[in-house]
C-alpha positions as CSV (number, residue, x, y, z in Angstrom):
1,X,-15.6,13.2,-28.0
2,X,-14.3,10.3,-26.8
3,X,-15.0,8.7,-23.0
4,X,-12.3,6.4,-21.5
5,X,-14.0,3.4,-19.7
6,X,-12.8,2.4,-16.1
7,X,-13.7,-0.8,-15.3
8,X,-13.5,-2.2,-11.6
9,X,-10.4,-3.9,-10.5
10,X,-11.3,-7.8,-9.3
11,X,-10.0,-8.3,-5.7
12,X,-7.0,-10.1,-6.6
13,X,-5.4,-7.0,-7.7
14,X,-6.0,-5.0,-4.3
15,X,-4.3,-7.7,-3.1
16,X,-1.4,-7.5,-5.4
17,X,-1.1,-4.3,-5.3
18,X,-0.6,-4.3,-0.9
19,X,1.9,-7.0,-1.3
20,X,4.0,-5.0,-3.8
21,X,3.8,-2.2,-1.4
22,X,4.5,-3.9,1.5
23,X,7.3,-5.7,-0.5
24,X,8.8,-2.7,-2.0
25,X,8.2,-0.7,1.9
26,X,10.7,-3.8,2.9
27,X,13.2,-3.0,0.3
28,X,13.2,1.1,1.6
29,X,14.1,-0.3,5.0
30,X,16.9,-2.5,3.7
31,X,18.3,1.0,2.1
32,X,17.9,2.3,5.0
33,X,20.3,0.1,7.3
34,X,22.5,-0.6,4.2
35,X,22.3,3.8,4.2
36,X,22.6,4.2,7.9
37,X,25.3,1.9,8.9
38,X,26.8,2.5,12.3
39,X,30.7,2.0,12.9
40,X,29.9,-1.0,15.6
41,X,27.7,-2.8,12.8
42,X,30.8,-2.1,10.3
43,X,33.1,-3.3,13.0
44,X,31.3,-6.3,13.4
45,X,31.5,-7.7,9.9
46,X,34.2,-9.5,8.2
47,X,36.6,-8.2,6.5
48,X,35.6,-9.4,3.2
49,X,32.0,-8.3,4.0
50,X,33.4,-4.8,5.2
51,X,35.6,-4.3,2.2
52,X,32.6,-5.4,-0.6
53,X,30.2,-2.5,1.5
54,X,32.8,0.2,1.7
55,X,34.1,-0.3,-1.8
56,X,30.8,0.0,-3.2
57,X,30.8,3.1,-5.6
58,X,28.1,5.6,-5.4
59,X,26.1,4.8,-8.8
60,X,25.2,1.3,-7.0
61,X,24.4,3.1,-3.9
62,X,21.7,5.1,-5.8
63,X,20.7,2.6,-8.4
64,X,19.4,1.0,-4.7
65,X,18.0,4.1,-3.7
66,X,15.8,4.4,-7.0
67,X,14.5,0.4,-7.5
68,X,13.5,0.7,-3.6
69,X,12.1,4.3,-4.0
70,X,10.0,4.1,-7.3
71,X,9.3,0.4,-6.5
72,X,7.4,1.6,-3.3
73,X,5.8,4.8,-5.5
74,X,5.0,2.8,-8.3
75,X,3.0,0.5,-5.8
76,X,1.0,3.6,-4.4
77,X,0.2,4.2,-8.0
78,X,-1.4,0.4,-8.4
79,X,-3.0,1.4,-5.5
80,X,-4.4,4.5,-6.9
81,X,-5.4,3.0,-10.0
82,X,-2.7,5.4,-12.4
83,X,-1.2,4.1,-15.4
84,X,2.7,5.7,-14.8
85,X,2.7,2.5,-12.1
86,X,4.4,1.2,-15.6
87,X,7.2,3.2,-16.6
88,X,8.1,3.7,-12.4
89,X,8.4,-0.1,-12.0
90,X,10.2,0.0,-15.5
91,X,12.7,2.0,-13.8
92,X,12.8,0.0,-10.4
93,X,13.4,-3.0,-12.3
94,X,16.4,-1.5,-14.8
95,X,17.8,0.0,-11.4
96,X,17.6,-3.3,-9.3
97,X,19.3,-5.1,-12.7
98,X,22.0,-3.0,-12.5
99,X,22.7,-3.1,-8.8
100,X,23.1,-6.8,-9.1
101,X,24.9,-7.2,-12.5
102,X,27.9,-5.0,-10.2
103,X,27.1,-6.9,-7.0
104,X,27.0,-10.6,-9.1
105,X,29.7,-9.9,-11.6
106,X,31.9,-7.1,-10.6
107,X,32.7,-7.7,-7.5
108,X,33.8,-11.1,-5.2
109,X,30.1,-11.3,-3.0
110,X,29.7,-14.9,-4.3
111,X,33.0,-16.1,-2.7
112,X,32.3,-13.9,-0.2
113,X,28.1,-15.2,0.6
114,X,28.1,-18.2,-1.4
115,X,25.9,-19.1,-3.5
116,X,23.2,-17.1,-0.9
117,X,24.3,-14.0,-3.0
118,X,21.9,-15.2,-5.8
119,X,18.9,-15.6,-3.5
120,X,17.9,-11.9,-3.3
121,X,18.7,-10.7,-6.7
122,X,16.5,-13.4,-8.6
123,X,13.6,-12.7,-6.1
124,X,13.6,-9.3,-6.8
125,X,14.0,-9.2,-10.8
126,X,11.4,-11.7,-11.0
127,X,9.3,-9.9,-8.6
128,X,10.1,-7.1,-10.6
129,X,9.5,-8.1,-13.5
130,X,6.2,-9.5,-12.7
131,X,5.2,-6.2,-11.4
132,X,6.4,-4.2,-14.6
133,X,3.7,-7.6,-16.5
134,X,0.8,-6.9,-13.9
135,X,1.0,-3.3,-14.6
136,X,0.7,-3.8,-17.9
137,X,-2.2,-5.9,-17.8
138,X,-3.5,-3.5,-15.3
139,X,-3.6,-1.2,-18.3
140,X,-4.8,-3.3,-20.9
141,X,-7.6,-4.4,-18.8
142,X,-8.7,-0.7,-18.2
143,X,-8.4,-1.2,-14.3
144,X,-5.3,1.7,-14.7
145,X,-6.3,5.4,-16.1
């Protein structure tokens, strides 16, 4: 019979763990406008802006949905101490990648934002992938069961 040792988290990765939360709680409230657009806030973008959100196709749309989503559950599992924080932020991260592969490269945002279209997606695959490396270590260190 075999006992699996827990050892205590350090404080650092409380800390961590509440700013990938509150990070990832940000990116459900950014689905949430981008979900819950109103016709005045449509009306009041550009054209080109107006045409790159309506001519988004669905797959993006959820591939939001699910980085933003299992980002933020992935988070409450650091929190909890569970080790399928992994594989969630695994998922996050390929969802986010492929959200801004189409917004980068298959579609005109950068002549549209500038080069302000980058800013967002680089802080959130590295964020990402940081989060995906901390879990990890999470793991290895036994501070996840």
């Amino acid at each position: 019979m075999t006992t699996e040792v827990i050892k205590k988290p350090p404080t650092w990765f409380w800390v961590v763990s509440v700013i990938a939360l509150l990070w990832n709680l940000m990116g459900v409230g950014s689905y949430l406008m981008d979900a819950y657009v109103s016709i005045e806030q449509l009306e009041a973008m550009s054209q080109e802006m107006r045409e790159l959100y309506e001519g988004r196709p669905a797959w993006v749309t959820a591939c939001f949905a699910i980085a933003v989503f299992g980002g933020t559950f992935a988070s409450i599992a650091l929190l909890l101490r569970k080790k399928w924080a992994r594989p969630v932020f695994i998922i996050s991260l390929i969802t986010a990648t492929a959200q801004f592969i189409h917004w980068l490269f298959m579609t005109n945002s950068v002549e549209v934002y500038g080069t302000e279209a980058y800013i967002m997606p680089i802080l959130v695959i590295a964020f990402g992938v940081y989060l995906v490396l901390f879990a990890k270590k999470g793991i290895a260190n036994g501070w996840l069961k």
